[in-house]
C-alpha positions in Angstrom: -89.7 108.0 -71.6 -87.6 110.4 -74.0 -86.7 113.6 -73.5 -85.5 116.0 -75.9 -82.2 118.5 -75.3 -84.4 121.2 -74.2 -86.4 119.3 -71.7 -83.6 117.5 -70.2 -81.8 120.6 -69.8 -84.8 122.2 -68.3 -84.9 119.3 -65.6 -81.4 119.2 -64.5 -82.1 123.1 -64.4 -85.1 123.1 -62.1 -83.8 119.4 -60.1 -80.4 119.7 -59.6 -79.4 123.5 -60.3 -77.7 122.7 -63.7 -77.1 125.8 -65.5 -77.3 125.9 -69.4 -73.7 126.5 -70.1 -72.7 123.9 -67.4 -70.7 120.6 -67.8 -73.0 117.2 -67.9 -71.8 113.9 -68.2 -74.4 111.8 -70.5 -74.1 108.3 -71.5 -74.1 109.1 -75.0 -74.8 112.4 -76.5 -78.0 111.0 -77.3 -78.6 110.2 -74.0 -81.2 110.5 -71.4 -79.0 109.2 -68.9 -76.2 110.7 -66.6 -73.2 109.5 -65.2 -72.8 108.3 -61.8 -68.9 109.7 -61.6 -70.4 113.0 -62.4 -73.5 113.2 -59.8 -70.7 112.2 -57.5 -68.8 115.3 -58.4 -71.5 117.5 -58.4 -72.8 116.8 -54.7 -69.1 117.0 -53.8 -69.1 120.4 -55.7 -72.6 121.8 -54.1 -71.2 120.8 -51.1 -67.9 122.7 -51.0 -69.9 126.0 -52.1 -72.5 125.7 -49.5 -75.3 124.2 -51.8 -77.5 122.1 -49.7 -80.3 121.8 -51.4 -78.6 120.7 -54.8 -75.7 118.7 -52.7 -79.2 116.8 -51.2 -80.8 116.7 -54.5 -77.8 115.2 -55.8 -76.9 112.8 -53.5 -80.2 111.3 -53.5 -80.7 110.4 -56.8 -77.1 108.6 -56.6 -78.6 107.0 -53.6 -81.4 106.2 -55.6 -79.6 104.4 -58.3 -77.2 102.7 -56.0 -80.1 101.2 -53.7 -83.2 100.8 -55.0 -81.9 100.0 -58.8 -79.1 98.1 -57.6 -77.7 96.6 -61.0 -74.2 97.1 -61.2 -73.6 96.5 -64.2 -74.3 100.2 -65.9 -72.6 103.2 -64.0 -75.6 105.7 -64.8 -79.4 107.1 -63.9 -82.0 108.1 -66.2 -82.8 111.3 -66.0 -86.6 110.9 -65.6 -85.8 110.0 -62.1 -85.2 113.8 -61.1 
């Protein structure tokens, strides 16, 4: 499934608390994919302000990736996930 710019930004909006004028880490800047490294970062950052819900949200789409698709070979999730 594709998203465009808008969408995507409209779904780590409403699933993980992503602002518009916030930092993410895509694949490519054509990407529909984010970074592990950066999910990472950002539970660790919800988590350090008190966040729960997004520090949960976060963590379990890394858990997600890490578990259930369990190829190691690409260090990212596709956003459709959220």
């Amino acid at each position: 499934m594709s998203y465009n710019k808008k969408e995507i930004r409209g779904l780590l909006n409403s699933e993980l608390g992503i602002m518009g004028d916030q930092e993410v880490d895509f694949v490519t800047s054509a990407s529909n994919r984010v970074l592990l490294g950066w999910l990472e970062r950002l539970h660790h950052t919800y988590l350090a302000s008190y966040s729960y819900m997004w520090a949960t949200r976060a963590y379990l789409l890394h858990l997600l990736r890490n578990t259930i698709f369990s190829n190691k070979s690409s260090m990212h999730v596709h956003i459709s996930y959220l």
